[in-house]
Kinemage of the C-alpha trace (Angstrom):
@kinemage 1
@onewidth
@group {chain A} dominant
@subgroup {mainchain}
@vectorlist {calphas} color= white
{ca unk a 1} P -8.517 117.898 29.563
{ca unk a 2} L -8.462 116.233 32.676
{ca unk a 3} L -8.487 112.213 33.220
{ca unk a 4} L -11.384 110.399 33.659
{ca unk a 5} L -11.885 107.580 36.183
{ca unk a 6} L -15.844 107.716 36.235
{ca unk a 7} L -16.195 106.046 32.243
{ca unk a 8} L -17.908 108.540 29.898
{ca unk a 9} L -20.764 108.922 32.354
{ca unk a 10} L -22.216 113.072 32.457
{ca unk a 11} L -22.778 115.111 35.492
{ca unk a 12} L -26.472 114.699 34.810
{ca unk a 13} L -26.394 111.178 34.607
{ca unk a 14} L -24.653 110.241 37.091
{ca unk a 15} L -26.851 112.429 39.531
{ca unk a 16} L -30.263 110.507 38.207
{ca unk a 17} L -28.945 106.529 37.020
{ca unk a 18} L -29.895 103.738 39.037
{ca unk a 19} L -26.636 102.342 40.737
{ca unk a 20} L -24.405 100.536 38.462
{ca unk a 21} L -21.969 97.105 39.680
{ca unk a 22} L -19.343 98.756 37.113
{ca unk a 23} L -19.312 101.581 38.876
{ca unk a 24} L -19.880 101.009 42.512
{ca unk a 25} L -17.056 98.110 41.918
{ca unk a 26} L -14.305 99.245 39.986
{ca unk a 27} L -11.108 99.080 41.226
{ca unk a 28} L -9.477 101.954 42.831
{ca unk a 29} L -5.751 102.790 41.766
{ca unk a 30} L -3.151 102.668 44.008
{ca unk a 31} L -1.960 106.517 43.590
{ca unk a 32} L -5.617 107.956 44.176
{ca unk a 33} L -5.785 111.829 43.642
{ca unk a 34} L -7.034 113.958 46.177
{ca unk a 35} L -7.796 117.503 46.694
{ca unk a 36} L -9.375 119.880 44.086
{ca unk a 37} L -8.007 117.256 41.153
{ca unk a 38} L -10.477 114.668 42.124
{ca unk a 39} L -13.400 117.042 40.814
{ca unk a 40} L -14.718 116.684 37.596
{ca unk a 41} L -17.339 117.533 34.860
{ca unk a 42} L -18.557 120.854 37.021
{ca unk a 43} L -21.407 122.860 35.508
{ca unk a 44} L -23.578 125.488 37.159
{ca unk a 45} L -25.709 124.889 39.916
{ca unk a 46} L -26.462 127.980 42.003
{ca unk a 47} L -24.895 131.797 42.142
{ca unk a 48} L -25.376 134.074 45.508
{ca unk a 49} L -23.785 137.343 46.114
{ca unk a 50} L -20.237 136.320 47.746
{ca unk a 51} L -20.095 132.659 46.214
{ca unk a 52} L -20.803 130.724 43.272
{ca unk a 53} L -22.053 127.071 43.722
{ca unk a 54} L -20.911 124.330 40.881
{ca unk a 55} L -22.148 120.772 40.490
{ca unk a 56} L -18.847 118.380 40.154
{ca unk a 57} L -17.930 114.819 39.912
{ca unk a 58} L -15.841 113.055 43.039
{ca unk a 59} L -13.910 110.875 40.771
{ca unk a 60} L -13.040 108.343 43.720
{ca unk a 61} L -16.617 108.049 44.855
{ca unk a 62} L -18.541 108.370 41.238
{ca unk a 63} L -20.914 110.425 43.091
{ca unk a 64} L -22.271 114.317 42.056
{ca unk a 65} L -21.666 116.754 45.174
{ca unk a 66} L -22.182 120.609 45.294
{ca unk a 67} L -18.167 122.689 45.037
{ca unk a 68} L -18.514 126.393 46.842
{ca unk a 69} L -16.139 129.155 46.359
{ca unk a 70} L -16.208 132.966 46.200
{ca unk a 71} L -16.495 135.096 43.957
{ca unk a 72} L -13.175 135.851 41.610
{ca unk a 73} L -13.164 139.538 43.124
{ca unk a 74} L -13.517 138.326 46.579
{ca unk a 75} L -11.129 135.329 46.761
{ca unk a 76} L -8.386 137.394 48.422
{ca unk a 77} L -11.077 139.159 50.403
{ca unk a 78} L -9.649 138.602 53.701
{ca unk a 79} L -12.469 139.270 55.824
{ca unk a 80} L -14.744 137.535 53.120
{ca unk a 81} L -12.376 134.320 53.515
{ca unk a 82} L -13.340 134.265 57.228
{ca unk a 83} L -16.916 134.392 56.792
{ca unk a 84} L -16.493 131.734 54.313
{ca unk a 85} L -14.111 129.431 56.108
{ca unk a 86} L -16.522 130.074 59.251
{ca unk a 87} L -19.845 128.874 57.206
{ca unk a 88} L -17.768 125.936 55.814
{ca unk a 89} L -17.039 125.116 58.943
{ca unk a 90} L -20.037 125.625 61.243
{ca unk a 91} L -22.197 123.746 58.222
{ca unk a 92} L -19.687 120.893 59.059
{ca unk a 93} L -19.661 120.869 62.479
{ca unk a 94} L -23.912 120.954 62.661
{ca unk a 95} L -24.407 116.967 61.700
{ca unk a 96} L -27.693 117.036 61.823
{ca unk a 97} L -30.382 115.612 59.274
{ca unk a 98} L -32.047 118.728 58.261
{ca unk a 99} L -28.296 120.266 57.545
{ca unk a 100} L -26.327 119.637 54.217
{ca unk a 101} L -23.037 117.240 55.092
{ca unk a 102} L -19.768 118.840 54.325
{ca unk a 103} L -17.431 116.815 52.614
{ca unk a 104} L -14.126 118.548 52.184
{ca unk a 105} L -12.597 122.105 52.694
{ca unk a 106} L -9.663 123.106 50.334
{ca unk a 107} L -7.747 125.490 47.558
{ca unk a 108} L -8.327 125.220 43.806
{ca unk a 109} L -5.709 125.409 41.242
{ca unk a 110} L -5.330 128.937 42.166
{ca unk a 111} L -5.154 128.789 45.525
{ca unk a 112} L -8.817 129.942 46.024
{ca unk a 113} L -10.350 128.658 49.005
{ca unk a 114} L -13.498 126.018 48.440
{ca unk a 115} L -15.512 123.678 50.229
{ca unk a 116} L -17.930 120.819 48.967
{ca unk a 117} L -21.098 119.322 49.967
{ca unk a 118} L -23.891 117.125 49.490
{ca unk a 119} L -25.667 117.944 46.575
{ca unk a 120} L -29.377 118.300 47.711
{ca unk a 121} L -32.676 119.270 45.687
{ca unk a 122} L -36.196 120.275 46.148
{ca unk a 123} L -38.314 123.070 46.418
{ca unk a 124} L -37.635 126.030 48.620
{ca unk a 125} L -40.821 127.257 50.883
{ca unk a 126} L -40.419 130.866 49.270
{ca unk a 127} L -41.200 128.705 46.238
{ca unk a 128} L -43.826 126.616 47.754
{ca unk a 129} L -45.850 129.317 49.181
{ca unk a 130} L -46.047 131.915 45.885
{ca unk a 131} L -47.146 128.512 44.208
{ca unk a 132} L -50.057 128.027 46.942
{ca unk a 133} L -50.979 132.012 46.558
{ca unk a 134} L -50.811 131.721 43.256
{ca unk a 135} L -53.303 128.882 43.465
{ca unk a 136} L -50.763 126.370 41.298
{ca unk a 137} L -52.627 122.822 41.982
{ca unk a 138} L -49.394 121.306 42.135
{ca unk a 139} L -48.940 122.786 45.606
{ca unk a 140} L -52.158 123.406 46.847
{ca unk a 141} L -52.630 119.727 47.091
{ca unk a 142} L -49.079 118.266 48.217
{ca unk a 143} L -48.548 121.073 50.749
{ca unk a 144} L -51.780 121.388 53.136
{ca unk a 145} L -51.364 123.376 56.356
{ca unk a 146} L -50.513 120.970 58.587
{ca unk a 147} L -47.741 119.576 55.800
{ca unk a 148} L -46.112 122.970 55.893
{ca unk a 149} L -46.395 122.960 59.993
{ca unk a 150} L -44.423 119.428 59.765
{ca unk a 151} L -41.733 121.035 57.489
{ca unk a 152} L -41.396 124.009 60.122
{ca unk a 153} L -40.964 120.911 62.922
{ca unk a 154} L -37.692 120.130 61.192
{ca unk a 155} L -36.555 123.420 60.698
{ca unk a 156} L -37.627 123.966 64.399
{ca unk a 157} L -35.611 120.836 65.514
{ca unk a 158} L -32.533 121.317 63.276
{ca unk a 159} L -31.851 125.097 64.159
{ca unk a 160} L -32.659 123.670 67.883
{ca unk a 161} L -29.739 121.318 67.688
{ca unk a 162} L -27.450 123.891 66.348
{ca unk a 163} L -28.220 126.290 69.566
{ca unk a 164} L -27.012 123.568 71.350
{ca unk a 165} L -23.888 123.361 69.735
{ca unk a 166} L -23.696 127.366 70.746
{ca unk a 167} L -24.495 128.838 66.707
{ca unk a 168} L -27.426 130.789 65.969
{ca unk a 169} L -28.673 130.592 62.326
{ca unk a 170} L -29.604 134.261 62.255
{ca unk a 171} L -30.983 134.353 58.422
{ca unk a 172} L -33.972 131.700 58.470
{ca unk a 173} L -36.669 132.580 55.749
{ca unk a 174} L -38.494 130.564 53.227
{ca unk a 175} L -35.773 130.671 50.672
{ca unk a 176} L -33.634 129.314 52.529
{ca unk a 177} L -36.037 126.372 53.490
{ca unk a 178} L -35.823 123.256 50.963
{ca unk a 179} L -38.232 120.510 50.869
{ca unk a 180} L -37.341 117.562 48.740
{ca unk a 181} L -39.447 115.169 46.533
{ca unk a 182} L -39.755 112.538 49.796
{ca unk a 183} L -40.159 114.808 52.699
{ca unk a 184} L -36.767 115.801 53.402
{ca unk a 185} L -35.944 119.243 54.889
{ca unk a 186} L -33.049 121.067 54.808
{ca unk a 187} L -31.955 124.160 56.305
{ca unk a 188} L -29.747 125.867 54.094
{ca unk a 189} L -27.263 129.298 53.979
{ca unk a 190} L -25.142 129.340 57.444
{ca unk a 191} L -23.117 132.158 56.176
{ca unk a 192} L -24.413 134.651 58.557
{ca unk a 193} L -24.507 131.692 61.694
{ca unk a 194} L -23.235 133.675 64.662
{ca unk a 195} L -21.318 131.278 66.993
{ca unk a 196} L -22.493 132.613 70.392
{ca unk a 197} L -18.899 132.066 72.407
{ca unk a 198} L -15.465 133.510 71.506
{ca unk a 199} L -14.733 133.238 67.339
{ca unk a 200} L -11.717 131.406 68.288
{ca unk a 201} L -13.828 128.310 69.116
{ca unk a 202} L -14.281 128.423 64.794
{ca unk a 203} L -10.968 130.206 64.063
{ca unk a 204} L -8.916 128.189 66.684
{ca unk a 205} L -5.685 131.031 64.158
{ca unk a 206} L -7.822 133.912 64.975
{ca unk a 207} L -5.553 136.074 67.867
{ca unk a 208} L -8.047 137.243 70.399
{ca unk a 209} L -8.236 140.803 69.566
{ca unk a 210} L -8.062 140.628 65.846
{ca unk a 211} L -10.256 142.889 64.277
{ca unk a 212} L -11.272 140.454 61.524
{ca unk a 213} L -12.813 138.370 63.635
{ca unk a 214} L -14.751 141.311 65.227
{ca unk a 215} L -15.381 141.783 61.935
{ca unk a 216} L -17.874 138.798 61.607
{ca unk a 217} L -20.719 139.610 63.644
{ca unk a 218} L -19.312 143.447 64.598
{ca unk a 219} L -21.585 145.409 66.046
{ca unk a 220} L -24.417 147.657 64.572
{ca unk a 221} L -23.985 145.383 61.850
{ca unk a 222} L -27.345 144.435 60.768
{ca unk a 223} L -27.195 140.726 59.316
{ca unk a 224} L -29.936 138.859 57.919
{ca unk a 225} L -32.996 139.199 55.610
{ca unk a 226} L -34.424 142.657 56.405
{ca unk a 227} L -38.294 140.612 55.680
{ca unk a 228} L -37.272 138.191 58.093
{ca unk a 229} L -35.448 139.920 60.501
{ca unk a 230} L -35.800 139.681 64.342
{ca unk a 231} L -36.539 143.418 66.258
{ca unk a 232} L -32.750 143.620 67.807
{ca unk a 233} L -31.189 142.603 64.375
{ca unk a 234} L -32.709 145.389 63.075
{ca unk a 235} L -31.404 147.622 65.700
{ca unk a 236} L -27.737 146.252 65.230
{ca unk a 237} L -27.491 144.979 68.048
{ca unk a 238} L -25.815 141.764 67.721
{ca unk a 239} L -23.895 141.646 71.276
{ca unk a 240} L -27.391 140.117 72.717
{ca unk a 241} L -28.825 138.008 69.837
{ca unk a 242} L -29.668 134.936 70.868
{ca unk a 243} L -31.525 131.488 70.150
{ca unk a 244} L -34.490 134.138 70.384
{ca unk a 245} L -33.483 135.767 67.333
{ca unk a 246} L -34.083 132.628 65.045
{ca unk a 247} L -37.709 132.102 67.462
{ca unk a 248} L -38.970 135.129 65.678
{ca unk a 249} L -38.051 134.516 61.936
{ca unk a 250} L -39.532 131.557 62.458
{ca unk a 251} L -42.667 133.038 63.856
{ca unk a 252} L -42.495 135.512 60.942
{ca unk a 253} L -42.251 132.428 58.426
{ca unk a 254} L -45.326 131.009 60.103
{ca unk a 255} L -47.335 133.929 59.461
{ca unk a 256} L -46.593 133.921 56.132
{ca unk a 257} L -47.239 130.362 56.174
{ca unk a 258} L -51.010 131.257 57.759
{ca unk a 259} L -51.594 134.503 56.511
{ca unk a 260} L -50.192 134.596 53.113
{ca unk a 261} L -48.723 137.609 53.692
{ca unk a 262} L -45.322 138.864 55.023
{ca unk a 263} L -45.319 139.966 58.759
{ca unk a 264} L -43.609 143.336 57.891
{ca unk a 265} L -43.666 145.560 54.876
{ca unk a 266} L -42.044 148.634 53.228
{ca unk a 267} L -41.112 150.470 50.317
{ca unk a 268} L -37.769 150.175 51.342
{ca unk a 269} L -35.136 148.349 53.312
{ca unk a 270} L -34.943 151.209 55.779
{ca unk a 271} L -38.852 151.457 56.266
{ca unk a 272} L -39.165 147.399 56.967
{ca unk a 273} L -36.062 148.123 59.612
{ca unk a 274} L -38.178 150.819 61.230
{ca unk a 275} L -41.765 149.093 61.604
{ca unk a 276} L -39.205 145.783 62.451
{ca unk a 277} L -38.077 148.087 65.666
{ca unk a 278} L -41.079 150.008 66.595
{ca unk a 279} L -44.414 148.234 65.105
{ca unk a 280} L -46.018 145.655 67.302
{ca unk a 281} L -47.240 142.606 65.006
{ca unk a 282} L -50.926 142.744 64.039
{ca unk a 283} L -51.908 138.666 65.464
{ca unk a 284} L -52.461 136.545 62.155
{ca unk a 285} L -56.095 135.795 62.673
{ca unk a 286} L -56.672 139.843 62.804
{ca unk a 287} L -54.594 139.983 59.483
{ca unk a 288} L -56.313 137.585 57.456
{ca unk a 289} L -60.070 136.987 59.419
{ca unk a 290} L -61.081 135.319 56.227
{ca unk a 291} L -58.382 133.235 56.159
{ca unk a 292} L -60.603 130.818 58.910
{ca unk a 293} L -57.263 130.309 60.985
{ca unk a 294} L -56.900 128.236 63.681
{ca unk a 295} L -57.052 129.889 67.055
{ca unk a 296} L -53.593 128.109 68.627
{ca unk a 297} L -51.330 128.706 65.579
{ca unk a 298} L -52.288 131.757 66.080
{ca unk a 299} L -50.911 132.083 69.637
{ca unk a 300} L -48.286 130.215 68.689
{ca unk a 301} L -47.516 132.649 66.047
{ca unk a 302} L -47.786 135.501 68.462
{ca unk a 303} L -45.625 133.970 71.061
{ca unk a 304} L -43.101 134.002 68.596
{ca unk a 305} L -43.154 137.009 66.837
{ca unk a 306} L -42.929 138.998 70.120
{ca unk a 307} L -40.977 142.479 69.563
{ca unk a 308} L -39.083 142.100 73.228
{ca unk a 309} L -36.963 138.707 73.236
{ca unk a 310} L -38.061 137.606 76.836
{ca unk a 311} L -41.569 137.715 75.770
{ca unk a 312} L -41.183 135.402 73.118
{ca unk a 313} L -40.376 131.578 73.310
{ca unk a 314} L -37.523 131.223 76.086
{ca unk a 315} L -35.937 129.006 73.491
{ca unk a 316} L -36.594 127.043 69.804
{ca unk a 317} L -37.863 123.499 71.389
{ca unk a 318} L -40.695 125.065 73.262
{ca unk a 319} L -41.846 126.707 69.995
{ca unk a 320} L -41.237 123.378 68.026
{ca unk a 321} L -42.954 121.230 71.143
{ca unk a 322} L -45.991 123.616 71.020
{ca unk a 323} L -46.511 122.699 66.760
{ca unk a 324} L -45.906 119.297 67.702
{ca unk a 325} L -48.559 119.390 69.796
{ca unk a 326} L -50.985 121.454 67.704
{ca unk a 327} L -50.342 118.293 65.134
{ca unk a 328} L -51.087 115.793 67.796
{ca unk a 329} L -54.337 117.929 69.067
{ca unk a 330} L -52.706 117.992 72.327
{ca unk a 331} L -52.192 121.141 74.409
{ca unk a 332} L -50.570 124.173 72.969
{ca unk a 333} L -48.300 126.308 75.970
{ca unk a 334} L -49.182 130.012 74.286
{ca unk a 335} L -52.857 129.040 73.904
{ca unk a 336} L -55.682 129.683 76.422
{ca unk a 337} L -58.243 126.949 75.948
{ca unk a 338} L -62.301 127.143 76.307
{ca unk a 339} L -64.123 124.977 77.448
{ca unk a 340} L -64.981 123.292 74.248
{ca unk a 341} L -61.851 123.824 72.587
{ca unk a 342} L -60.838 121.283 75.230
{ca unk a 343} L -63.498 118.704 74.641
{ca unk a 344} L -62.885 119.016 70.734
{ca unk a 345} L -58.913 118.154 71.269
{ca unk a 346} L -59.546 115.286 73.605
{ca unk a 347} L -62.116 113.597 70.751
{ca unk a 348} L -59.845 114.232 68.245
{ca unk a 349} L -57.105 112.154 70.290
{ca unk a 350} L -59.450 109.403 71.316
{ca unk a 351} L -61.144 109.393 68.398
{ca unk a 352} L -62.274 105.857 68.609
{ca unk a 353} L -63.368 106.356 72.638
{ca unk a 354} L -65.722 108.841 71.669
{ca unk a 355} L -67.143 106.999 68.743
{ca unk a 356} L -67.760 103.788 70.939
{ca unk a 357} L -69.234 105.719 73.417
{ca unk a 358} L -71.532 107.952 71.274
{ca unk a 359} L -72.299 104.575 69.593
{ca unk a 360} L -73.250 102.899 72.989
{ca unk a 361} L -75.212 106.238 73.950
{ca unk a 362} L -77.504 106.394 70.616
{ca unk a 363} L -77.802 102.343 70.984
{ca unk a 364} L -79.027 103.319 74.614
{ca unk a 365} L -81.335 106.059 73.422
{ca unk a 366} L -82.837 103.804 70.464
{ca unk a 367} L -83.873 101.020 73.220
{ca unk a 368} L -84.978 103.602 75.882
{ca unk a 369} L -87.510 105.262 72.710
{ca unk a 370} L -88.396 101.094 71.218
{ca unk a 371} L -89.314 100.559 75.151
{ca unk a 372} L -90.999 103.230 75.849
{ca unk a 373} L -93.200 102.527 72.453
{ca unk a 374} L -94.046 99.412 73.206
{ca unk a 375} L -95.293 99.745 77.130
């Protein structure tokens, strides 16, 4: 049994108490353990195909964090230790607010390779959105349209910051999306992140022509969610994915979000991959005209969901700068306007300029009638 240094206190507890003096103030020895021996009271948390997540204790810190390794059978995996040494890493390197913090990278007892985290919770948006199609109150009412168009803002921003660090996400769908309990977002799962220069720049040991690191992101590989999954991932192409190739999932997770449906469909993963390649995207509003959607999420939803690349989005800020300004009633780049859509945005943003001058109108009119009665 190993020895404790955080008093009797449970993984569960510890994750939910209020902080304690006696523990944020106890005394740290002077031969501190470090390494995969500072973890403690690990239990379950989450299990994927490759890896298996565990809550744990940090025995130095008191504090509950999130262990990853793989799977027994794949732990001497070779290429499956790259892919998991590159997600470690990537996730690390990505310090953004909408990205889980990385804490440590390291071998277990039996020399298994693991890496810890933050330990975050919340809902996922797959989760959210059966909940709103299945008409659950307890969504309907917390998560309105234009709170799900904030939560793709911060998805939008975070995957924006990791193009500029040069990695593409590459596997963005709603499961993969988690909303907390105050509004945080998080964009989960970089195990399929493509970094778009050489491999070395993440495996500084990889030589230049070793075939594991071809390997990664080889191509004719298809990687990602098949549902989700831009028109040249489908194809295999991976030599000219780009920040365009997160644009459309995106897109596609916005017409779910609008439509309530998925943007492509099949009996199997082969059909989806087919329509993916070959089907233009019927426009959201066409989809769903009961639905009542509104006219510029719907361009902005085409934009995005473009089958060529270079007619999409040239990149993820213009796509996240066009919802921000659907949210501020400004103007939208992939919409063409009327008239009177025009007028209606610039009331809604001067709200109180257009009641004080309807006011002063209808005061106007109501001393032009009492005149005019009275003469």
């Amino acid at each position: 049994m190993e020895p404790e240094t955080t008093s009797s206190l449970t993984l569960s507890r510890i994750n939910t108490q209020h902080l304690e003096l006696v523990e944020t103030d106890r005394s740290l020895p002077k031969h501190i353990v470090n390494g995969y021996m500072r973890y403690t009271h690990f239990s379950k948390f989450a299990e994927g195909g490759t890896a298996i997540l565990e809550g744990c204790v940090d025995k130095n810190l008191g504090r509950v964090v999130v262990m990853k390794r793989l799977h027994a059978h794949l732990s001497e995996d070779e290429t499956e230790q790259k892919r998991f040494l590159r997600e470690a890493r990537v996730t690390a390197l990505i310090q953004h607010p909408a990205t889980v913090p990385v804490y440590e990278i390291g071998r277990d007892r039996m020399g298994a390779v693991y890496f810890t985290m933050k330990k975050v919770e919340g809902v996922d948006l797959r989760d959210i959105l059966m909940g709103i199609v299945a008409r659950d109150p307890a969504f309907k009412s917390k998560y309105l349209l234009k709170d799900l168009i904030e939560v793709l803002v911060q998805v939008g921003q975070a995957v924006s910051f990791a193009h500029s660090r040069g990695v593409v996400h590459r596997d963005l769908k709603p499961a993969n999306i988690l909303v907390g309990e105050f509004g945080e977002v998080m964009v989960l799962d970089w195990g399929l992140a493509k970094v778009l220069s050489e491999p070395e720049s993440v495996h500084g040991e990889i030589p230049e022509k070793d075939h594991l690191s071809l390997e990664l992101t080889r191509g004719g590989k298809r990687a990602g969610t098949p549902l989700y999954m831009s028109p040249e991932q489908a194809a295999g192409d991976n030599e000219n994915i780009d920040e365009r190739c997160d644009v459309y999932s995106l897109g596609s997770i916005l017409y779910e979000i609008l439509t309530h449906e998925n943007l492509v469909w099949g009996f199997d993963k082969d059909e989806v991959l087919l329509k993916i390649q070959n089907q233009d995207a019927i426009p959201p509003q066409k989809r769903t005209p009961q639905r009542n959607i509104p006219k510029v999420l719907n361009s902005i939803c085409v934009r995005a969901i473009q089958r060529k690349p270079e007619d999409r989005y040239t990149n993820m800020i213009e796509m996240v700068d066009d919802l921000k300004a659907y949210l501020l009633h400004e103007r939208v780049s992939a919409h063409s306007y009327s008239f009177w859509e025009r007028m209606a945005n610039w009331e809604r943003r001067n709200a109180k300029i257009a009641l004080a001058v309807s006011s002063a109108l209808l005061g106007a009119l109501i001393l032009w009638i009492l005149k005019s009665a009275y003469t």
